[in-house]
C-alpha positions in Angstrom: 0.0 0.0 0.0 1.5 3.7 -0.8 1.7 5.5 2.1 0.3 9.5 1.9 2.8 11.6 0.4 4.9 9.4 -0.4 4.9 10.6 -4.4 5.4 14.0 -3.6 8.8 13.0 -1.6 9.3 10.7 -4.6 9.7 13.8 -6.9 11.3 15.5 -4.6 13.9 13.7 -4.4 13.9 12.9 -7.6 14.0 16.9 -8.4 17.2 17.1 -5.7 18.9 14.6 -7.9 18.7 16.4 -11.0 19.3 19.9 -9.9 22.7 18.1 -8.6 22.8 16.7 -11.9 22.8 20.3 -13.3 24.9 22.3 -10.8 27.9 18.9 -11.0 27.6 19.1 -15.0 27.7 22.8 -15.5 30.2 22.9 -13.0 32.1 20.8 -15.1 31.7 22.1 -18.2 32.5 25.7 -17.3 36.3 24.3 -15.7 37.1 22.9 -18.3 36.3 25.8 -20.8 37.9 28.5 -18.0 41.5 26.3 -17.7 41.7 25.7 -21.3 41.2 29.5 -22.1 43.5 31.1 -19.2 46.3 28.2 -19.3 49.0 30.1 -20.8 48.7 32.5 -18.1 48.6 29.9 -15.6 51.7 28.4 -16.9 54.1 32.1 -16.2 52.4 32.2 -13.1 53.8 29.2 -11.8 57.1 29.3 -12.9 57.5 32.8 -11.7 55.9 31.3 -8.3 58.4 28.7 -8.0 61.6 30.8 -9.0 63.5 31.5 -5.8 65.4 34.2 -7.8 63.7 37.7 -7.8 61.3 37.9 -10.5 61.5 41.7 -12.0 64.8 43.8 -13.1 64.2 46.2 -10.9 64.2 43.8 -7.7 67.6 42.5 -9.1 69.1 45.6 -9.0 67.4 46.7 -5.5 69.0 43.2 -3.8 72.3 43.4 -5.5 71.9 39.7 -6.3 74.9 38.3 -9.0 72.9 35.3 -9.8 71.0 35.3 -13.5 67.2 35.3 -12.8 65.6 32.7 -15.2 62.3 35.0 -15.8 62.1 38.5 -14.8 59.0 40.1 -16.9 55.8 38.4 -17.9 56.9 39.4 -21.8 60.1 37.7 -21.4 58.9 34.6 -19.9 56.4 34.7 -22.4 59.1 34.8 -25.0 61.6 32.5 -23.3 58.6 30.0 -22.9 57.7 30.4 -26.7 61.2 30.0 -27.8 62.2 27.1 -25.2 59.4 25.0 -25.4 57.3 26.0 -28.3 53.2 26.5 -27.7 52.2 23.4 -26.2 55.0 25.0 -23.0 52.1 27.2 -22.7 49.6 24.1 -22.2 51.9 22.4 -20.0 50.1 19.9 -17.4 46.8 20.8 -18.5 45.7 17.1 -18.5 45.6 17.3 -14.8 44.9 20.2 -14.4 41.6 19.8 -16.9 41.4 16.1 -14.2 41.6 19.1 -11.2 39.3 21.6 -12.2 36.4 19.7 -13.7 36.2 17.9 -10.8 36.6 21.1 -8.4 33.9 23.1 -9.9 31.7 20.5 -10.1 32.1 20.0 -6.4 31.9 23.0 -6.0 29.0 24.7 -7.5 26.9 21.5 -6.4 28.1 21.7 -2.6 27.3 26.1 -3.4 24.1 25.1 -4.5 23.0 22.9 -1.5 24.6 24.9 1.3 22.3 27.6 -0.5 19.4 26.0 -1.0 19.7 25.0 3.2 20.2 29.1 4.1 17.1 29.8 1.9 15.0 27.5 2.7 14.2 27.3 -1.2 16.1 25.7 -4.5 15.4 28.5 -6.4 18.0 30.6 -7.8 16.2 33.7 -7.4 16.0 32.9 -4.0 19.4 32.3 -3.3 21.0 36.0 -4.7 18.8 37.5 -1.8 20.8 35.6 0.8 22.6 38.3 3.1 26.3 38.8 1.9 27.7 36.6 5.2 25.6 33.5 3.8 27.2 33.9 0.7 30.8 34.2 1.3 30.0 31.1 4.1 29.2 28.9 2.2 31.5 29.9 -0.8 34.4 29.1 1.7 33.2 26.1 2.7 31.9 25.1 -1.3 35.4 25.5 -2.0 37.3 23.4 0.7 35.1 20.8 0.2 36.3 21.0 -3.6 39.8 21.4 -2.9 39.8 18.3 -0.6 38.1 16.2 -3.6 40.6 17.4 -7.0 44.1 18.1 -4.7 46.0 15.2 -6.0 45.4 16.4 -9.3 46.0 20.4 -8.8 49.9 18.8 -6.9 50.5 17.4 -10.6 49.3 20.1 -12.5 52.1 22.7 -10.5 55.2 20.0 -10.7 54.5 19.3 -14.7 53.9 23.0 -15.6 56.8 24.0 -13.8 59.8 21.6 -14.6 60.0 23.3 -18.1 63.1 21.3 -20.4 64.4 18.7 -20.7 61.6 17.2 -18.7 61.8 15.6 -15.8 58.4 13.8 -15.7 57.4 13.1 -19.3 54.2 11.8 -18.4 51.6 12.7 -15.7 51.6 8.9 -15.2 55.8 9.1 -14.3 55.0 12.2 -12.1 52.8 10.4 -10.0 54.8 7.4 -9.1 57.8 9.3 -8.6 55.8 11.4 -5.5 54.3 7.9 -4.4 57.8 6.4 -4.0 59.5 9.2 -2.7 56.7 11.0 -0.6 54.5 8.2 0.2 50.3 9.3 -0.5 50.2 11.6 2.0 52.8 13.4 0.1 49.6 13.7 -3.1 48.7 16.1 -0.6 51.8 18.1 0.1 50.8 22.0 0.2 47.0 21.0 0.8 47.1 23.0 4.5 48.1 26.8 3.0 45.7 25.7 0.5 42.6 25.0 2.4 43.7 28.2 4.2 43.7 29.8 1.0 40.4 28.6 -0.4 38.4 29.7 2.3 38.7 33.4 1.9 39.0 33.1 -2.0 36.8 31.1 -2.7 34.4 33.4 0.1 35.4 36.3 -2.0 35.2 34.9 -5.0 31.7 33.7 -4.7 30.5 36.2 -2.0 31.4 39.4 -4.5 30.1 37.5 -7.3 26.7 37.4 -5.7 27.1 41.1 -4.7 28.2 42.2 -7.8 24.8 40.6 -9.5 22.7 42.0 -6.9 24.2 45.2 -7.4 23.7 45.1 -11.4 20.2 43.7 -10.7 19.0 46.6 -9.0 20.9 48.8 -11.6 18.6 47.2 -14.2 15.7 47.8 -12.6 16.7 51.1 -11.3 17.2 52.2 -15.4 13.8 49.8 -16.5 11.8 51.9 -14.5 13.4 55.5 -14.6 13.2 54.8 -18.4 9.6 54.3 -18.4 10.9 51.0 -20.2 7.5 48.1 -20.5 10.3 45.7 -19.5 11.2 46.1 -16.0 12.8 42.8 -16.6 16.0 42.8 -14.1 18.1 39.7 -15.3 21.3 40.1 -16.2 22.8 40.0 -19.8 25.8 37.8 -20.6 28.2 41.0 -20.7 27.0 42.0 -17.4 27.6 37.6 -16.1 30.8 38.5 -17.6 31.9 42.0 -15.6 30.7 40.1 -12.5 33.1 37.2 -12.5 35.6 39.4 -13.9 35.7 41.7 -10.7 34.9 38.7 -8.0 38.1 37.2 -9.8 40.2 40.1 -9.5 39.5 40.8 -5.8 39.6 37.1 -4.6 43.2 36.5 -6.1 44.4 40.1 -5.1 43.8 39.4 -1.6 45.0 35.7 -1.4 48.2 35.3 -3.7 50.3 35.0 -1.1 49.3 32.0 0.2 49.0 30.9 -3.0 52.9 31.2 -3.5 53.3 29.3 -0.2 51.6 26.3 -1.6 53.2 26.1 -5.2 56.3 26.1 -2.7 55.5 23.0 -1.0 53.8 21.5 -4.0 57.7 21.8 -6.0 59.8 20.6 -2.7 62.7 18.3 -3.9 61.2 18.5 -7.3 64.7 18.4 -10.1 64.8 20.9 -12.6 67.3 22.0 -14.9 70.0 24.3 -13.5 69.2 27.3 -15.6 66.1 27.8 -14.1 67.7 28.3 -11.3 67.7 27.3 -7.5 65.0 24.3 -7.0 63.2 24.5 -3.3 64.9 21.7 -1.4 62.9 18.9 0.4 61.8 20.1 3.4 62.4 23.5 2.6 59.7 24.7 5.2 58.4 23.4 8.4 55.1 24.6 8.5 53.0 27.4 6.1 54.3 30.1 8.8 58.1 29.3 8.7 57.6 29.4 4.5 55.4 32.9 4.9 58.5 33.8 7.2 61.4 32.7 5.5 60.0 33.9 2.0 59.6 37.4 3.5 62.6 37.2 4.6 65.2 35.9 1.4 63.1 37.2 -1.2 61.2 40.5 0.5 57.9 41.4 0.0 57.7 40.9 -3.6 58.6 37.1 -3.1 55.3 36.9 -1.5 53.7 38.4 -4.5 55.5 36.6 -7.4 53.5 35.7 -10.8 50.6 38.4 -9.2 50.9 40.1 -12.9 49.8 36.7 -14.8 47.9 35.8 -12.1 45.3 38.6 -11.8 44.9 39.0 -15.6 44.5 34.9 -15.4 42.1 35.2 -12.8 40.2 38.0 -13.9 38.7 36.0 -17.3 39.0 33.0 -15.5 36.4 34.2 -13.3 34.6 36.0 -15.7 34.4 32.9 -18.3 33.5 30.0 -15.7 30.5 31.9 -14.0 29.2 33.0 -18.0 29.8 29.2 -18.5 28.1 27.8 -15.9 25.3 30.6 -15.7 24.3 29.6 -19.5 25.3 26.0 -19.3 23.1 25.5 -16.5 20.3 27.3 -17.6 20.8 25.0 -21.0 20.0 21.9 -19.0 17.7 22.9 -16.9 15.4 23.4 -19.7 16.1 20.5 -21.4 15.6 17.9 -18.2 12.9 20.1 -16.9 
């Protein structure tokens, strides 16, 4: 016999399961897009990252140092890349790094969506941009450690194959793997993953929490001009240009505020790693006891700017980053939600 109400909870959780569907999916889809388009300048931010020599002219000259830096100009390394390793340098690693991302935003915007849909009381997304700020950047922070947890492995290869330029030392992501396994056990897939998760929570906060801002903002701004227009659409959604200038500026301030840390973990991610001597000095194993003796000792061989290496490529990476995965996933997911729906 079929208990009362039980159909309803039926397609109710039927309904949960597909709006998962949608949010792991689109998720997906816009990673994948976002690290293919913005790769090149994820490449030069890494390798500056990793360089232990100072990373501009003009901090060679201010430190006296003697020793050649390998990159000191995004142009250059852009040149020396081109020159060295040819165009696919500039895709270096973005097998796992596709393997990391996919993965990530999937978690992530499905994790978002929940944690959302539990402070609204409501799945709907019209609900969810009327959350207070603090809700948002909440449960961004925790969205995001949850999908940093779930695609580390994968982010650790991405930073030791992009940044070993030539001759290779790991041909293969397959060759980089085992050589961390044997010499750093599994825990050492995780090397890096603490100054990460401490990372992730305030960028991924920011990153989410100004999104949402940024679209509530531009939604009143819509309305504001609908109706002061005398306009028969008082229509506030948002255009694809205006998805676009909202993920552009949550990108921007997210990695702005937390590059340093990002530094820290490329750091640990590269420990022991071999490279070729002209790129100079490699980060020894056990370079660092802890993320504060590397925030320390960085500030202190390599200055201020050491904690701000690759910021140049990084913030004009993560500005269309930004921009292209939220456009991606706002259109992808509206895409296939009308076609299950």
């Amino acid at each position: 016999m079929r208990m009362e109400g039980e159909e309803p909870a039926t397609e109710a959780g039927e309904g949960q399961i597909k709006r998962a569907l949608i949010d792991a999916t689109a998720g997906a889809i816009a990673g994948g897009i976002s690290r293919a388009v913005t790769s090149p300048l994820d490449v030069i931010k890494i390798r500056f990252q990793v360089q232990l020599e100072p990373t501009s002219l003009w901090a060679l000259v201010r430190s006296n140092v003697t020793a050649p830096s390998k990159y000191t100009g995004m142009l250059q390394a852009t040149k020396d890349i081109f020159r060295e390793e040819g165009l696919p340098g500039f895709w270096r690693g973005n097998v796992p790094a596709l393997l990391m991302v996919m993965p990530y935003t999937a978690i992530q915007f499905t994790v978002l969506h929940k944690l959302k849909t539990f402070a609204a009381g409501s799945s709907k997304t019209e609900d969810h941009i009327q959350l207070s700020p603090y809700l948002s950047y909440a449960s961004g922070a925790l969205a995001g450690c949850a999908a940093t947890v779930g695609s580390y492995p994968f982010d650790l290869l991405r930073t030791i194959l992009a940044s070993q330029g030539e001759p290779k030392v790991f041909p293969t992501m397959r060759s980089a793997f085992a050589d961390i396994v044997r010499t750093r056990g599994f825990r050492g897939l995780y090397a890096g993953l603490s100054p990460t998760l401490v990372e992730i929570v305030p960028y991924a906060g920011l990153q989410i929490g100004t999104y949402d801002t940024f679209k509530r903002w531009t939604m009143a701004w819509n309305h504001h001009i609908s109706t002061t227009t005398s306009s028969i659409n008082t229509d506030d959604n948002l255009s694809s240009f205006q998805f676009f200038i909202c993920g552009l500026a949550a990108g921007t301030c997210a990695k702005l505020v937390c590059h340093p840390l990002d530094v820290v973990k490329k750091r640990f991610q590269v420990e022991g790693l071999q490279r070729h001597p002209k790129y100079g000095a490699q980060v020894e194993h056990r370079a660092y006891r802890n993320m504060y003796d590397a925030l320390r000792r960085i500030l202190q061989m390599e200055g201020w700017a050491g904690l701000y290496k690759g910021i140049v490529p990084s913030t004009v990476k993560a500005a269309p980053a930004g921009a292209v995965t939220f456009v991606a996933y706002e259109f992808t997911s509206d895409w296939l939600e009308s076609i299950l729906t």
